[in-house]
SEDREN-212702 format. One line per field, with one value per atom (N, C-alpha, C): residue in three letters; atom name; x, y, z. Coordinates in Angstrom, 1 decimal. Layout:
<sites>
type	ALA  ... .
atom	CA  ... .
c1	X  ... .
c2	Y  ... .
c3	Z  ... .
</sites>
This chain:
<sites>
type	UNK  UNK  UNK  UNK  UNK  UNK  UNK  UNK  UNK  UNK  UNK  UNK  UNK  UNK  UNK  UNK  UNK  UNK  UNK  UNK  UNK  UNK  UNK  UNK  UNK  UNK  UNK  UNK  UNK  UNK  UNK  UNK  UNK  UNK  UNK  UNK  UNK  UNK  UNK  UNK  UNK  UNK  UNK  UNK  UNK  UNK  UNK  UNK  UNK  UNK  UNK  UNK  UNK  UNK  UNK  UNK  UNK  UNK  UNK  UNK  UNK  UNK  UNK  UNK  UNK  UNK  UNK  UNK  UNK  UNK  UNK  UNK  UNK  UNK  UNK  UNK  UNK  UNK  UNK  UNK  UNK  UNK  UNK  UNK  UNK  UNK  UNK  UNK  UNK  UNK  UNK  UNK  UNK  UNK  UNK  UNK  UNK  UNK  UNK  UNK  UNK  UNK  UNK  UNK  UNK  UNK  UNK  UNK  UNK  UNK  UNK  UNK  UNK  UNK  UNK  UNK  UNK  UNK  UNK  UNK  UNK  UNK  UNK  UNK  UNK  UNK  UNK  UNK  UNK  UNK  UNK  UNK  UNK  UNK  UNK  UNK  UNK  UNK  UNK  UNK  UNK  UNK  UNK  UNK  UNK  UNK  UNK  UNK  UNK  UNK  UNK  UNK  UNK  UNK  UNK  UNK  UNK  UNK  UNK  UNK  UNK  UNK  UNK  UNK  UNK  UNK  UNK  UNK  UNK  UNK  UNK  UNK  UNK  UNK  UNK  UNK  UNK  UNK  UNK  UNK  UNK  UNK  UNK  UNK  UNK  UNK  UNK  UNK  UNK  UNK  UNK  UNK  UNK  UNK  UNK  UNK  UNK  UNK  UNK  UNK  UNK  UNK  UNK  UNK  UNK  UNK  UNK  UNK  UNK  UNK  UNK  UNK  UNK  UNK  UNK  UNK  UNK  UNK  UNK  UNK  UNK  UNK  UNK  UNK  UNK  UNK  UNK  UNK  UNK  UNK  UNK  UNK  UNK  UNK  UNK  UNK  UNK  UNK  UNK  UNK  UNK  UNK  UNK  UNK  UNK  UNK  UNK  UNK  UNK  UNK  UNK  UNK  UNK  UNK  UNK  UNK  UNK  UNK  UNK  UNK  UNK  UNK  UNK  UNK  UNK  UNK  UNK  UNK  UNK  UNK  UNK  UNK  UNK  UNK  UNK  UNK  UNK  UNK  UNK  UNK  UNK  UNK  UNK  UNK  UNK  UNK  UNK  UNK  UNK  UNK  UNK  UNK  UNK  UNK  UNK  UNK  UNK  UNK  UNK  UNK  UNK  UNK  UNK  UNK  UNK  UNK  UNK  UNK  UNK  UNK  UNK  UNK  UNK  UNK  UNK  UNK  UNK  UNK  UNK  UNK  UNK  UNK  UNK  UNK  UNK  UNK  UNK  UNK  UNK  UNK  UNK  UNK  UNK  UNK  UNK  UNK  UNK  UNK  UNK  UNK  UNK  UNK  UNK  UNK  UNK  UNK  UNK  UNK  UNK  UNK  UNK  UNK  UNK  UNK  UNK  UNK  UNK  UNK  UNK  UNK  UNK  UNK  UNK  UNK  UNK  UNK  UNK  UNK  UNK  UNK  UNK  UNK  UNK  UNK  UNK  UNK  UNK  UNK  UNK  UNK  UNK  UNK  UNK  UNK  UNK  UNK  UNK  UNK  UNK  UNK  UNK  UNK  UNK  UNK  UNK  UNK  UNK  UNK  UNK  UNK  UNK  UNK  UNK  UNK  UNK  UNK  UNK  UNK  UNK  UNK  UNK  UNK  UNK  UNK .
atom	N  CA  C  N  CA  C  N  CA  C  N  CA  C  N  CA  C  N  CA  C  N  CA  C  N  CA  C  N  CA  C  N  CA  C  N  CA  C  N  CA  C  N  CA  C  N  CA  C  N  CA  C  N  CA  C  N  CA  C  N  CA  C  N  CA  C  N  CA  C  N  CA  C  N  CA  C  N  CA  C  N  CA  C  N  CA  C  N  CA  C  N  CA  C  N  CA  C  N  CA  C  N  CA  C  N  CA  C  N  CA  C  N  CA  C  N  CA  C  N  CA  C  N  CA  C  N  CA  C  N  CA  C  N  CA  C  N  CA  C  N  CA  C  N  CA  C  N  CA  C  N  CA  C  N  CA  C  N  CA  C  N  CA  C  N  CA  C  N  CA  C  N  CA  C  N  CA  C  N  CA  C  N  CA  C  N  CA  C  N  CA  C  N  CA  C  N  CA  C  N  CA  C  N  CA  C  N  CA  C  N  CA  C  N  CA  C  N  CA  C  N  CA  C  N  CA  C  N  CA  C  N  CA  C  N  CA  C  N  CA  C  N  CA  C  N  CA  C  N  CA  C  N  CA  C  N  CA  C  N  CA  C  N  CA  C  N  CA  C  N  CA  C  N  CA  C  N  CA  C  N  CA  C  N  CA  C  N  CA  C  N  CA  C  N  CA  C  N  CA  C  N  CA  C  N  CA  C  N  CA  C  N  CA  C  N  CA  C  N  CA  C  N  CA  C  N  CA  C  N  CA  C  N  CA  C  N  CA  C  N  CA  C  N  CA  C  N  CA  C  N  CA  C  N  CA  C  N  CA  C  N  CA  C  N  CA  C  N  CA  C  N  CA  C  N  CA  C  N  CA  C  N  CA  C  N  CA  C  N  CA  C  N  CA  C  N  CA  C  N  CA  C  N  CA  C  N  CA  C  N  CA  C  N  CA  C  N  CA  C  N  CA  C  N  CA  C  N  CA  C  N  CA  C  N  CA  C  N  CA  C  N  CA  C  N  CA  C  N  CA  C  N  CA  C  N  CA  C  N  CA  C  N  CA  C  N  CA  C  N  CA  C  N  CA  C  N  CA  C  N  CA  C .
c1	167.3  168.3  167.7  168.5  167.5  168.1  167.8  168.1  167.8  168.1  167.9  168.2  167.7  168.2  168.5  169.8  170.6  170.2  170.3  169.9  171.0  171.8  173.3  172.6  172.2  171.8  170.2  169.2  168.2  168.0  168.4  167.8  166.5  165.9  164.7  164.7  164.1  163.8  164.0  165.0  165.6  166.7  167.2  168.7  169.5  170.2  171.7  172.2  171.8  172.0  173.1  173.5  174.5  174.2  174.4  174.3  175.6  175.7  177.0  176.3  177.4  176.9  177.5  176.8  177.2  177.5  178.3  178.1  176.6  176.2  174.8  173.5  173.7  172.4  172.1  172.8  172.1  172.6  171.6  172.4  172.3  172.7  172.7  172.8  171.5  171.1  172.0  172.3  172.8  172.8  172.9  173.1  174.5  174.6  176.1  176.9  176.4  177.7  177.6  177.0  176.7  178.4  178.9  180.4  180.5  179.6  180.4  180.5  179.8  180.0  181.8  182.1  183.1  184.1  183.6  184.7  185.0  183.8  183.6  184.2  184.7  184.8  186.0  187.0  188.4  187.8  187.0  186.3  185.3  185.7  185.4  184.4  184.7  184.4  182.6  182.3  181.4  180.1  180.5  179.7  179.4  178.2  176.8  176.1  176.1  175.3  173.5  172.7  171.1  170.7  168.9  168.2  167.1  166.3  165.1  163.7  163.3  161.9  160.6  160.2  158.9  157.8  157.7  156.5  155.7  154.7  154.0  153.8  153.6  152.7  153.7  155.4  156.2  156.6  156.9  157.2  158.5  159.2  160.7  160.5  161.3  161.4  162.7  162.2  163.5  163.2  164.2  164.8  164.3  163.6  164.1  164.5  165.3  165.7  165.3  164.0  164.0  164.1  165.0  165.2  164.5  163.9  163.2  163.3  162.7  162.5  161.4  161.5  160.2  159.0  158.0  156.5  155.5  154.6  153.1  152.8  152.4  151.7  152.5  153.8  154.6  155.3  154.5  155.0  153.2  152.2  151.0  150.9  151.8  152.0  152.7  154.0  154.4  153.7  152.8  152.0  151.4  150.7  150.2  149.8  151.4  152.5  152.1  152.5  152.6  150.9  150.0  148.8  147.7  149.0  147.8  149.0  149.9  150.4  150.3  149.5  149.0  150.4  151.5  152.3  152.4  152.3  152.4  153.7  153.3  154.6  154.4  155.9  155.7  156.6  157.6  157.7  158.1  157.8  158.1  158.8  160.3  160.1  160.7  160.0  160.5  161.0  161.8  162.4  162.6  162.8  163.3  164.6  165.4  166.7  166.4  167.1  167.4  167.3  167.8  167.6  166.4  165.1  164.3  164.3  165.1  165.4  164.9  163.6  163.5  163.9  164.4  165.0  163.7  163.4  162.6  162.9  162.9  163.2  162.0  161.8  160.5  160.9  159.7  160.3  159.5  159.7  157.8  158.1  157.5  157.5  157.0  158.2  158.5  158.1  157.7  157.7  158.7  159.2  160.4  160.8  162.2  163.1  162.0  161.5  160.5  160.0  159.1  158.4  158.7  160.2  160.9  161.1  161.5  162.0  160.8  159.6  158.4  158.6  158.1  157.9  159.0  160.2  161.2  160.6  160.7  160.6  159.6  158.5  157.2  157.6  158.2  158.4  159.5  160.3  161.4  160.6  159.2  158.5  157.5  157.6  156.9  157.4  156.7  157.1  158.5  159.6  160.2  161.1  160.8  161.9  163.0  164.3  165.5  165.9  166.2  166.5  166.0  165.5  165.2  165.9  166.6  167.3  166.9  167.0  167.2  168.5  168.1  169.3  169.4  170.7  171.4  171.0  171.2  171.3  170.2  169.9  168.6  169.6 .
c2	36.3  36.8  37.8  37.3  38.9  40.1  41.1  42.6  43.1  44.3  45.0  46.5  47.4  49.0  49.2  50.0  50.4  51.4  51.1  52.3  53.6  53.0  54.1  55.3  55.2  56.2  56.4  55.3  55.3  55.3  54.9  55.4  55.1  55.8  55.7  55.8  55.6  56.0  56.7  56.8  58.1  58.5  57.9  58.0  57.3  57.5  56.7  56.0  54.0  53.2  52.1  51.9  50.6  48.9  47.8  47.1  46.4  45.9  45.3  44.0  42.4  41.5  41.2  41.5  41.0  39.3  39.1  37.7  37.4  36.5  35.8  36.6  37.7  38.6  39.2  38.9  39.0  40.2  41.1  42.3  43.5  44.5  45.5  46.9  47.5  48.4  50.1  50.9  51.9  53.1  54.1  55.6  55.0  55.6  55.4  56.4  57.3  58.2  58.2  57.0  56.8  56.8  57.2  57.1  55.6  54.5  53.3  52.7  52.8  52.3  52.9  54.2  54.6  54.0  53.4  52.9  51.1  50.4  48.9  49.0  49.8  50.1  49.3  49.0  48.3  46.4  46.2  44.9  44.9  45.6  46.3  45.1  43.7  42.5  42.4  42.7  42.3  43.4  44.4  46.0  45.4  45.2  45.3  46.3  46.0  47.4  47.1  48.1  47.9  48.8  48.5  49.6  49.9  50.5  50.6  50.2  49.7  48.5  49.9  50.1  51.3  50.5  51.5  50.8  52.5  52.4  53.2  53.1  51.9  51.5  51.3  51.3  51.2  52.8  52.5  53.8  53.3  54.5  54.3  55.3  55.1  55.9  57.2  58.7  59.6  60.3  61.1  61.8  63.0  64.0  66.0  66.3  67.4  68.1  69.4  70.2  71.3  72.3  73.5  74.8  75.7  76.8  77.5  78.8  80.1  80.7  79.8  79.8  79.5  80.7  80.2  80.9  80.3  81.0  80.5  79.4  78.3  77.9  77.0  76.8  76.7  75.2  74.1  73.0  72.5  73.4  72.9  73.5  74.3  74.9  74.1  73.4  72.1  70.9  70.5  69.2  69.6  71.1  71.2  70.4  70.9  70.7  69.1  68.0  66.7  66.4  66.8  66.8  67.1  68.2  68.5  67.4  67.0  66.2  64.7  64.5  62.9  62.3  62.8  62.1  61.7  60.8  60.1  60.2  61.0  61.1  60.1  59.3  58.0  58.7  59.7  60.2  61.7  62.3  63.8  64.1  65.2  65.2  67.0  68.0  69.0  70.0  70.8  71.5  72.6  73.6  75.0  75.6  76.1  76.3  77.8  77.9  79.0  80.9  80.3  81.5  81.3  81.1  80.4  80.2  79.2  78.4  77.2  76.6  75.2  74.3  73.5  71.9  70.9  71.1  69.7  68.7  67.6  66.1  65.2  65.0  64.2  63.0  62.1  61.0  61.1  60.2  60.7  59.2  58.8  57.3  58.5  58.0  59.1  57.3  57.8  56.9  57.4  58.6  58.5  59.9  59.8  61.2  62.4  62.7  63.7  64.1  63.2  63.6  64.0  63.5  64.3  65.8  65.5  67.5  68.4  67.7  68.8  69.3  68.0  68.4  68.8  69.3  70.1  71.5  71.2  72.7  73.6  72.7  73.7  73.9  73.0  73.6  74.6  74.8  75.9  77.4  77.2  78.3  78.8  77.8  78.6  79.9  80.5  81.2  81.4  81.7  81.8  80.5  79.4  78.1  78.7  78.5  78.6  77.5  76.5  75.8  74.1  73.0  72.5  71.1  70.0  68.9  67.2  66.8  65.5  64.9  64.2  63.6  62.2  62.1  60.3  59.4  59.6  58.4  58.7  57.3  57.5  57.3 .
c3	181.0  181.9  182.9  184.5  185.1  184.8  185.0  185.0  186.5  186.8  187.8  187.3  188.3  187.6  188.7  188.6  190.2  190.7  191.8  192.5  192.9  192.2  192.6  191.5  190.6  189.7  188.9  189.5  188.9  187.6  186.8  185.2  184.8  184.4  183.5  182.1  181.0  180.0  179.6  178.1  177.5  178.2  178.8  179.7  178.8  178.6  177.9  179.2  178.8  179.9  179.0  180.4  180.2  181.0  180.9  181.5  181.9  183.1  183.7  184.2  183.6  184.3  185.7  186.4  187.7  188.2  189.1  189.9  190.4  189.6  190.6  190.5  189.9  190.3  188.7  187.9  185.9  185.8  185.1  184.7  185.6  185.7  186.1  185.5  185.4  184.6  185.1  184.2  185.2  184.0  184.6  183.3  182.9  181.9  180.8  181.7  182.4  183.2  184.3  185.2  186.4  187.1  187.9  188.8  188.8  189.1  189.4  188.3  187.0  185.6  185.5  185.7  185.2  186.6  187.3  188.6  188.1  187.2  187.0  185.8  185.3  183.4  183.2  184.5  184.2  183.6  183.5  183.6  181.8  181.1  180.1  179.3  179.6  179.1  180.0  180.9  181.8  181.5  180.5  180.4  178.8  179.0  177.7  177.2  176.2  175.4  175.6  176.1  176.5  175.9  175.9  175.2  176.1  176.4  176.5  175.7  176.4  175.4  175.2  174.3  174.2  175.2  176.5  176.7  177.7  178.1  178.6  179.8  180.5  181.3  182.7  182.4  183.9  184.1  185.6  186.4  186.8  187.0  187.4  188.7  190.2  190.8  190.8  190.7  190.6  191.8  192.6  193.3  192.6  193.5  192.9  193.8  194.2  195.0  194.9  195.3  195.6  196.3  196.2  196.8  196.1  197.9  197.6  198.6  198.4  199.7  200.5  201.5  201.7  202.2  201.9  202.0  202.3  202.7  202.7  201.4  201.4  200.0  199.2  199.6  198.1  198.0  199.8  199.1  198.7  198.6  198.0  196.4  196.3  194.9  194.0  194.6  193.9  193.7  194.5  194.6  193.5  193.3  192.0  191.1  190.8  189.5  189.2  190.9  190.5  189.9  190.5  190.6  188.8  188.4  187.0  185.8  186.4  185.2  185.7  187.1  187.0  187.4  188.4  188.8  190.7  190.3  191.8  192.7  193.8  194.7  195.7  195.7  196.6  198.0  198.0  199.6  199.2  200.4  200.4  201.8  202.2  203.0  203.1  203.4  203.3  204.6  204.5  206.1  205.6  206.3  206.6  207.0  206.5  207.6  208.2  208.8  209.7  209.2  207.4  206.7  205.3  206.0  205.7  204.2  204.0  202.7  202.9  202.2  202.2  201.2  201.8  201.4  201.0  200.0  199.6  199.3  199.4  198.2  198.4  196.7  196.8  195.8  196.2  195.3  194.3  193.4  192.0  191.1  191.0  189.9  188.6  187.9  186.4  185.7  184.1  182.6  182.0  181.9  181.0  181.6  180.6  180.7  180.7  178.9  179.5  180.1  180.7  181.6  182.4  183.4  184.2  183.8  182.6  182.2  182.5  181.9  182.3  183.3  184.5  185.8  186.3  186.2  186.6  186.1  185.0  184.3  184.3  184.9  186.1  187.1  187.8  189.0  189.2  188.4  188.3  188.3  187.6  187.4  188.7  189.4  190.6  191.8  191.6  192.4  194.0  193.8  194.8  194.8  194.0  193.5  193.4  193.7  193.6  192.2  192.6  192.2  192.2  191.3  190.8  190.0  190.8  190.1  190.4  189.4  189.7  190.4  191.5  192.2  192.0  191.7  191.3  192.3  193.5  194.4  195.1  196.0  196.5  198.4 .
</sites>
């Protein structure tokens, strides 16, 4: 059967996921608390129970969203972070506003939940980080 993983919510590994069969296109993979699972839920017959297969070797793409003051140094202080845990950033794109607060969002091919939590939870520690999340949608 095909599968697909949506992109309305990305799930990776260690996520509590659900599958929905769709028309024509097999399953469709999604977080258990993604909005459109809970918008398709009237269809209760078409929503499958999934698991995640142990494996090592796939990358899932996630969304972060970071705020920060901004400073000298500090979108090379995050690359760091990607850099000493061996995570591959597939886009970056970072701004400034007016009350020099920067806006980062980067993309990162994650293997599992963990490893997301790490790399959040370094980057929260850098200097001048605000704040630090995973975002749902791409």
């Amino acid at each position: 059967m095909m599968i697909r993983f949506s992109r309305c919510c990305n799930p990776v590994p260690g996520d509590e996921i659900i599958g929905y069969i769709t028309r024509g296109r097999g399953v469709s993979i999604h977080k258990a608390d993604c909005s459109n699972v809970k918008f398709i839920s009237a269809e209760k017959e078409r929503l499958v129970k999934v698991e995640w297969i142990k494996t090592e070797e796939l990358f899932y793409p996630v969304k972060v969203k970071i705020i920060a003051d901004d400073r000298p140094n500090l979108v090379s202080d995050i690359m760091l972070i990607f850099s000493s845990l061996k995570i591959t950033v597939t886009a970056i794109n970072a701004t400034t506003d007016k009350n020099n607060i920067a806006n980062i969002d980067v993309t990162l091919s994650i293997n599992n939940l963990g490893q997301l939590q790490e790399v959040i939870k370094k980057i929260k520690k850098i200097d001048s980080v605000l704040t630090a999340k995973r975002i749902e949608t791409f």
